[in-house]
C-alpha positions in Angstrom: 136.5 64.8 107.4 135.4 68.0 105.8 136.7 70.4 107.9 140.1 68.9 107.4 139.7 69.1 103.7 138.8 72.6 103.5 141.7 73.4 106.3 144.0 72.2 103.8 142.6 74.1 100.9 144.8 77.2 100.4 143.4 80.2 98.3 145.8 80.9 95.3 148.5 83.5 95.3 147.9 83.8 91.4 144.6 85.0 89.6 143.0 81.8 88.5 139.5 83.9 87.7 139.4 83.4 84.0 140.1 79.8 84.5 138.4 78.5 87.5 136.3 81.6 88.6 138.4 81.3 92.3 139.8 85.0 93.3 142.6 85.6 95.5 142.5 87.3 98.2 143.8 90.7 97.0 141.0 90.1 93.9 138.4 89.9 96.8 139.2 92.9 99.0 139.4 95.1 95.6 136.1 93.3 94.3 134.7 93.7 97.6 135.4 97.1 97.8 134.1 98.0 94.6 130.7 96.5 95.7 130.7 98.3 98.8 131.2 101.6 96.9 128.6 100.6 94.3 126.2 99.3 95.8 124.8 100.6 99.7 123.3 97.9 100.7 126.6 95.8 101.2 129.5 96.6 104.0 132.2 94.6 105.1 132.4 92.5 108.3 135.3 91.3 111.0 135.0 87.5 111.9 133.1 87.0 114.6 135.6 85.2 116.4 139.0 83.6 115.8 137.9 80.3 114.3 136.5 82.2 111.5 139.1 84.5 110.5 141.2 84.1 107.4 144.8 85.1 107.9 145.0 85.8 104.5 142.4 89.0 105.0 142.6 92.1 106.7 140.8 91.9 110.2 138.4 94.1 109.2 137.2 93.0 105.7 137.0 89.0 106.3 133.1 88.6 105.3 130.7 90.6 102.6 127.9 91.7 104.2 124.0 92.6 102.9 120.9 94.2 104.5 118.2 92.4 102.6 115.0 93.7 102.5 112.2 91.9 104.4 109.3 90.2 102.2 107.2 92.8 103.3 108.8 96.1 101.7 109.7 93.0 98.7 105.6 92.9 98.6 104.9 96.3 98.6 107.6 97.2 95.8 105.9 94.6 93.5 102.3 95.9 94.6 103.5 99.5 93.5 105.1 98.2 90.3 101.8 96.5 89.6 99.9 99.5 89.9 101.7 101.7 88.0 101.7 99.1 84.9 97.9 98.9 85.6 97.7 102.9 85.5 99.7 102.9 82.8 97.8 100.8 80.7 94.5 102.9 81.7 96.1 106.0 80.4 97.3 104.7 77.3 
C-alpha cells in the first residue's frame, strides 16, 4: 500500500517552502549545493540503482550525503572540550 501512495506523490513544480516546508526540486539542488559548498563534510550522491532514482533530479545529485564522525573521535572532542574548561577554570 505505501509504496503506491508515495509513487503517486509528485514533488511540486511551485515553491510551497513558506507554507508547507516541501522544496522543489530546483530548491533542493540549489539548497543542496549550498551545503555542499558550506559545509565539507557533505557531497552529493547518484542513486544506487534505477529503482531509486528521481527523474526529476540530475543523475548525479539524487541523494545528500554525510561522513559522520565515529563516537570515538565524538568522545575525544568532548574529552578535549572538558579539559580545556577544567584548565580554564584552574587558571582563572
Amino acid at each position: 500500500m505505501f509504496p503506491i501512495f508515495f509513487k503517486s506523490l509528485q514533488p511540486p513544480t511551485e515553491s510551497q517552502f513558506k507554507e508547507k516546508g516541501v522544496l522543489t526540486p530546483k530548491e533542493f539542488i540549489i539548497a543542496g549545493d549550498q551545503l555542499v559548498n558550506m559545509c565539507p563534510t557533505w557531497e552529493w550522491r547518484a542513486a544506487a540503482d534505477d529503482k531509486h532514482k528521481k527523474s526529476e533530479l540530475p543523475d548525479d545529485k539524487q541523494y545528500l550525503y554525510t561522513r559522520v564522525p565515529c563516537q570515538k573521535r565524538v568522545k575525544d572532542a568532548i574529552q578535549v572540550k572538558t579539559i580545556e574548561k577544567d584548565v580554564y577554570n584552574i587558571l582563572i
